[in-house]
N, CA, C and O atoms as a GROMACS GRO file, in nm:
protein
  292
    1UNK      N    1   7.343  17.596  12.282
    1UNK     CA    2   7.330  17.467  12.346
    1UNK      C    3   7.428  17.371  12.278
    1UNK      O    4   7.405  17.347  12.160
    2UNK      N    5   7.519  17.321  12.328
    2UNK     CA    6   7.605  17.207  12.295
    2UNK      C    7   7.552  17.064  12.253
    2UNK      O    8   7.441  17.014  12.270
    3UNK      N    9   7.634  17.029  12.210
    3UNK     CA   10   7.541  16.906  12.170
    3UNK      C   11   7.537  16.786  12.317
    3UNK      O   12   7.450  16.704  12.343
    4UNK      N   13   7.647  16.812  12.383
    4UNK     CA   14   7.614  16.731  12.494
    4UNK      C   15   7.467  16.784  12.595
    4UNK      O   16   7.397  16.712  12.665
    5UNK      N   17   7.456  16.927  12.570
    5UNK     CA   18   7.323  16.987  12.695
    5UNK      C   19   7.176  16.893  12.618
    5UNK      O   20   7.095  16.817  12.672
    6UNK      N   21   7.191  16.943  12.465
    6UNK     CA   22   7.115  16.887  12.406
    6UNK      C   23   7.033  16.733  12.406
    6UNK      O   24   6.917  16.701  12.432
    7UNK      N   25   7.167  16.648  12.361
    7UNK     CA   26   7.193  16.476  12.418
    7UNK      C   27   7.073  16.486  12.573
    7UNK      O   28   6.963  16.432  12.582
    8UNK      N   29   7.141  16.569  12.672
    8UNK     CA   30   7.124  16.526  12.780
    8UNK      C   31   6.936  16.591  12.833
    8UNK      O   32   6.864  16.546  12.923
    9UNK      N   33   6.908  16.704  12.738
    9UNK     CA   34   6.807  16.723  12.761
    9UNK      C   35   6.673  16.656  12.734
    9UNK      O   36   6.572  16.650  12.804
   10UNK      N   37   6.702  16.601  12.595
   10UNK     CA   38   6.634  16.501  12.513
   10UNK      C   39   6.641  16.346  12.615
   10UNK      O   40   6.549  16.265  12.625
   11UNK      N   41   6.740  16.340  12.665
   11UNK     CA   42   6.686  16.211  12.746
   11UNK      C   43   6.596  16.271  12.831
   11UNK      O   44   6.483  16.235  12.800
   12UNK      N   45   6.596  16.344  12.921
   12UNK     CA   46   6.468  16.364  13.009
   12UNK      C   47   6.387  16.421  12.940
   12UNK      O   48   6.298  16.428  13.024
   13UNK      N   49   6.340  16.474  12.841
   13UNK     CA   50   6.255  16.532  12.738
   13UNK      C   51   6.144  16.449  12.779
   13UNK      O   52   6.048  16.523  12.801
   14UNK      N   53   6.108  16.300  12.804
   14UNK     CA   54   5.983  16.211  12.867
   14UNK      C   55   5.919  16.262  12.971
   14UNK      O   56   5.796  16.265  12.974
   15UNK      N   57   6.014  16.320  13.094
   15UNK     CA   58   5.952  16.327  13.195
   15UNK      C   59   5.950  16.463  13.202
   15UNK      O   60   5.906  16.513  13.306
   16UNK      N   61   5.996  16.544  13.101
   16UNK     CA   62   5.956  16.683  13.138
   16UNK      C   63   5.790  16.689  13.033
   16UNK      O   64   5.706  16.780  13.042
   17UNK      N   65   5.784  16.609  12.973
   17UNK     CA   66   5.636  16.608  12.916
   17UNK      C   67   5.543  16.595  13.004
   17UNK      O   68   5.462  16.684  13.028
   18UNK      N   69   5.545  16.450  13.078
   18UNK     CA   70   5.478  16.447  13.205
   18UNK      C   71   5.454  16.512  13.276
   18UNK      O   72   5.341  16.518  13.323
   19UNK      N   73   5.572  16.600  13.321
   19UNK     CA   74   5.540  16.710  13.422
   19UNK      C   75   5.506  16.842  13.420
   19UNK      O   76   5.516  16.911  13.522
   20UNK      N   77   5.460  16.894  13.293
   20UNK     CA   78   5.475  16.989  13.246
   20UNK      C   79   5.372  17.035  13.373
   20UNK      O   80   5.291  16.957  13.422
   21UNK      N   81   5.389  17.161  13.412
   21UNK     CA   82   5.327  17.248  13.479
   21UNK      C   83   5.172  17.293  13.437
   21UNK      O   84   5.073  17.281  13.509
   22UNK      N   85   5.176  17.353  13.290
   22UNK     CA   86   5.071  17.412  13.250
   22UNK      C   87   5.033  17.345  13.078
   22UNK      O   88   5.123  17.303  13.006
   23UNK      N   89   4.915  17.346  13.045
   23UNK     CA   90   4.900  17.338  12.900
   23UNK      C   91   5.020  17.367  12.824
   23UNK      O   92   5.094  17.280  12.779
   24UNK      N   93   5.041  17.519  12.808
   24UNK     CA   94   5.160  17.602  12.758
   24UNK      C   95   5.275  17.476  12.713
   24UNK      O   96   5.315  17.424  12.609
   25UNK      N   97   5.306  17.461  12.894
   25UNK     CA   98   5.389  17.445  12.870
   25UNK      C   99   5.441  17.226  12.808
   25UNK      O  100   5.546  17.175  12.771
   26UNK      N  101   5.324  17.181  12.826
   26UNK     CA  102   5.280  17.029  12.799
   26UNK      C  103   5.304  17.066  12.626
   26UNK      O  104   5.389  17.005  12.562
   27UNK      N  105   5.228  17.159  12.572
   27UNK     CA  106   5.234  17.198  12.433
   27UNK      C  107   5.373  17.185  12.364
   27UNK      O  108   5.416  17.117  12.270
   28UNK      N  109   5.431  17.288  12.456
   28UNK     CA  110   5.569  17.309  12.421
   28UNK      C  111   5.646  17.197  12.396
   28UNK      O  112   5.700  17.176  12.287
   29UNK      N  113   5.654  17.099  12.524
   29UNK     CA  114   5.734  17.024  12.501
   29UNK      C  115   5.698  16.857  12.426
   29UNK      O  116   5.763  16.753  12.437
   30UNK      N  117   5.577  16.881  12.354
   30UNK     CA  118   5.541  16.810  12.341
   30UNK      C  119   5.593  16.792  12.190
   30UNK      O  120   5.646  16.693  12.139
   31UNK      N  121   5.556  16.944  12.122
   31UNK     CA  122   5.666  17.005  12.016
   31UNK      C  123   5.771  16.962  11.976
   31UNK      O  124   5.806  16.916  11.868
   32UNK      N  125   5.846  16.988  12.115
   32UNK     CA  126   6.006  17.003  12.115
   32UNK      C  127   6.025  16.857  12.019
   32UNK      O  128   6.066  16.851  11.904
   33UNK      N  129   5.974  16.722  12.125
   33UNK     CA  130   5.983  16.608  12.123
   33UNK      C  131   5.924  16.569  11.982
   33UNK      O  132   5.991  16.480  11.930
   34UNK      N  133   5.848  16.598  11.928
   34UNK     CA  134   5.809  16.530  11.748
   34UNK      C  135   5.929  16.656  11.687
   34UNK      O  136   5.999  16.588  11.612
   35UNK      N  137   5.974  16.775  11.684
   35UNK     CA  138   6.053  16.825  11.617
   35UNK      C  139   6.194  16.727  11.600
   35UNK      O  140   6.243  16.673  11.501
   36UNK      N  141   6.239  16.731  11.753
   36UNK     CA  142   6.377  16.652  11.742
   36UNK      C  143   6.383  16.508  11.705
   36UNK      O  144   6.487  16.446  11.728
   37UNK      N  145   6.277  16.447  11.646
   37UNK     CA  146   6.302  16.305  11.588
   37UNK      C  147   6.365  16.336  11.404
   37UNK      O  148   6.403  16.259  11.315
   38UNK      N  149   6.349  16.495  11.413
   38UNK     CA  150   6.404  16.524  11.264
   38UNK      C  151   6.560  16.539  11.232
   38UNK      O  152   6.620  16.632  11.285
   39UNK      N  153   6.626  16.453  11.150
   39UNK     CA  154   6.724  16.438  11.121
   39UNK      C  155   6.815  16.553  11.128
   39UNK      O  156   6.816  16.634  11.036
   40UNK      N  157   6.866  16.563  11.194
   40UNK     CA  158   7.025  16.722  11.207
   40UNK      C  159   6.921  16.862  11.261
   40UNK      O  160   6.961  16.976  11.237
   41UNK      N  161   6.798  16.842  11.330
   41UNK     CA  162   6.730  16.913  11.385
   41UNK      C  163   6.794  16.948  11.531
   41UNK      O  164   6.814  16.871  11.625
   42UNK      N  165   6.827  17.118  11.518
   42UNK     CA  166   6.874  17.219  11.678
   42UNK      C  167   6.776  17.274  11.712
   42UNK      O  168   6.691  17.302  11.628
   43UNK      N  169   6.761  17.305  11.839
   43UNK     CA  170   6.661  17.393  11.856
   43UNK      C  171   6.742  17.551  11.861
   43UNK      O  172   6.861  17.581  11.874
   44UNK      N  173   6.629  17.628  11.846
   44UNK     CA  174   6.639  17.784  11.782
   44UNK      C  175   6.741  17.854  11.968
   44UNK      O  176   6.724  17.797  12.076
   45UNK      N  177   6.811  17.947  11.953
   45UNK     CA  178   6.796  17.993  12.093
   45UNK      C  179   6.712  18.001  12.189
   45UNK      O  180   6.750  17.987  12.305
   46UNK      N  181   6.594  18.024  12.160
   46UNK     CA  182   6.516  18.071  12.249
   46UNK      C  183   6.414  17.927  12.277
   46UNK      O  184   6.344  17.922  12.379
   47UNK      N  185   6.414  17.866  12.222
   47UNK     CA  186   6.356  17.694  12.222
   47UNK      C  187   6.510  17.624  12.348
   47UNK      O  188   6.503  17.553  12.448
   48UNK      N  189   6.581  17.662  12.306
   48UNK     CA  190   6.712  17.575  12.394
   48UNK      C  191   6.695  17.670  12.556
   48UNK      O  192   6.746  17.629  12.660
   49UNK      N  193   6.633  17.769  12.547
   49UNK     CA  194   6.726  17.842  12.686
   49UNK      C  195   6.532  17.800  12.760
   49UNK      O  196   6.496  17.856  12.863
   50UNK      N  197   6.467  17.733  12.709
   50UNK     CA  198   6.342  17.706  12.736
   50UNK      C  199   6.374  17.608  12.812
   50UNK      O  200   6.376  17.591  12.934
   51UNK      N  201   6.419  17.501  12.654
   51UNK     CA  202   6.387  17.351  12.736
   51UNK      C  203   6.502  17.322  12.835
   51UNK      O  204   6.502  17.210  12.888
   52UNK      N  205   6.603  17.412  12.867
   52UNK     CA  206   6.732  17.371  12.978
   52UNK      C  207   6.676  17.451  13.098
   52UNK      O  208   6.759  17.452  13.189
   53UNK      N  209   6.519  17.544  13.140
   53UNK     CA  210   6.502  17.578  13.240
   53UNK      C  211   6.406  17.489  13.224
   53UNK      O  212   6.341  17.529  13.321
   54UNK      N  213   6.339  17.395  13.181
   54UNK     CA  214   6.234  17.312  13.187
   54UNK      C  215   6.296  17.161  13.236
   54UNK      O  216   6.217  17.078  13.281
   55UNK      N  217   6.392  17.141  13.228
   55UNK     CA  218   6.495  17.021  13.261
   55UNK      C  219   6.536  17.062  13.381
   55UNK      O  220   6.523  16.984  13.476
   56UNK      N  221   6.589  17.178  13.399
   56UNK     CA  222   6.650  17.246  13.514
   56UNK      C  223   6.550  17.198  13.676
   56UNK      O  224   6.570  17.154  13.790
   57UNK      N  225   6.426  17.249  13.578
   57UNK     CA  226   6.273  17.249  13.665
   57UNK      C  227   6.265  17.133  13.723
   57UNK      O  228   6.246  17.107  13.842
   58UNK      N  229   6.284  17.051  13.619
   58UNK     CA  230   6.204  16.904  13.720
   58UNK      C  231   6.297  16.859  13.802
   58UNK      O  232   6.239  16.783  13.880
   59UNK      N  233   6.463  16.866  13.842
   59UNK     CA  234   6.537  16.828  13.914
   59UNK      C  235   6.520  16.913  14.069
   59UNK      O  236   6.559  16.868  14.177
   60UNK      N  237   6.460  17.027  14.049
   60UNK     CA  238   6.465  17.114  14.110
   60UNK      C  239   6.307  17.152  14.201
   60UNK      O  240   6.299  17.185  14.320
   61UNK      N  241   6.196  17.136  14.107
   61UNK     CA  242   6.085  17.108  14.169
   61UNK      C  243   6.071  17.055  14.285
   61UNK      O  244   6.170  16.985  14.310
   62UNK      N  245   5.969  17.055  14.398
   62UNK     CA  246   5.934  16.996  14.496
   62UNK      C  247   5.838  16.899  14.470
   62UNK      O  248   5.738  16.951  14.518
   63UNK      N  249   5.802  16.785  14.423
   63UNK     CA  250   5.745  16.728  14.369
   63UNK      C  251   5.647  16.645  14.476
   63UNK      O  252   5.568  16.557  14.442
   64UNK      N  253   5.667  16.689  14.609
   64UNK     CA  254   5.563  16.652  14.715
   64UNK      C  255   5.436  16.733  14.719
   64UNK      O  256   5.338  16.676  14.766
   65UNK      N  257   5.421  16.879  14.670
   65UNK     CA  258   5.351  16.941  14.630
   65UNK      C  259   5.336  17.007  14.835
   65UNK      O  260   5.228  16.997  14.894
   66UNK      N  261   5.409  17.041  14.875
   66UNK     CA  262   5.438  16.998  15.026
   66UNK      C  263   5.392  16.936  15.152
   66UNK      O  264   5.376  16.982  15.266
   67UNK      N  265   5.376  16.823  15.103
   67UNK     CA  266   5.369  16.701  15.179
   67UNK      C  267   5.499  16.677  15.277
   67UNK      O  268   5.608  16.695  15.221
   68UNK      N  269   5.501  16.645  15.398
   68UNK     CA  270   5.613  16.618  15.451
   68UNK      C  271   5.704  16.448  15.420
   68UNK      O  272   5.642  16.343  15.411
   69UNK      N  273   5.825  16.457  15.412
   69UNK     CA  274   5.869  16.393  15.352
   69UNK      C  275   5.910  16.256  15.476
   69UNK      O  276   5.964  16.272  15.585
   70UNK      N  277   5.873  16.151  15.425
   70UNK     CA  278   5.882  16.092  15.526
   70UNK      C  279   6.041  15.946  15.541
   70UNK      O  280   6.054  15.841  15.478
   71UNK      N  281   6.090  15.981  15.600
   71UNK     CA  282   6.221  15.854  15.622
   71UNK      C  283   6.232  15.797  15.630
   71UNK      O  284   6.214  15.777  15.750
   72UNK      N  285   6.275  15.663  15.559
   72UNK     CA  286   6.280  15.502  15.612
   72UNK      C  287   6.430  15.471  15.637
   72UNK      O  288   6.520  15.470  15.554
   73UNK      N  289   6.436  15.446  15.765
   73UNK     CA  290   6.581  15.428  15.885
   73UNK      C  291   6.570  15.284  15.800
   73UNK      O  292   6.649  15.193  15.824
   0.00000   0.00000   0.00000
């Protein structure tokens, strides 16, 4: 993970807390977020290829839960 994926994951790091899907995964990132307030703190491989499908997730989610989406002309 680069330090820019990183940068950029940690800003949405808020709302992937919020949205976490499952306990698991609320746990996880709840983690992530008190770990990285530690000074020159990376996450491990397998912590990074987590939280960039967990970032990935919420852009990507259907977040209507499928509700039809409705248009304002």
């Amino acid at each position: 993970m680069t330090s820019y994926q990183l940068e950029r994951a940690l800003f949405h790091w808020p709302a992937v807390v919020n949205h976490a899907p499952s306990q698991w995964a609320e746990n996880f990132a709840r983690s992530i977020a008190k770990q990285s307030r530690r000074r020159g703190w990376k996450p491990t491989e397998k912590q990074a290829e987590i939280m960039t499908r967990m970032v990935n997730e919420l852009f990507t989610e259907n977040h209507n839960h499928g509700e039809d989406v409705t248009v304002i002309e």
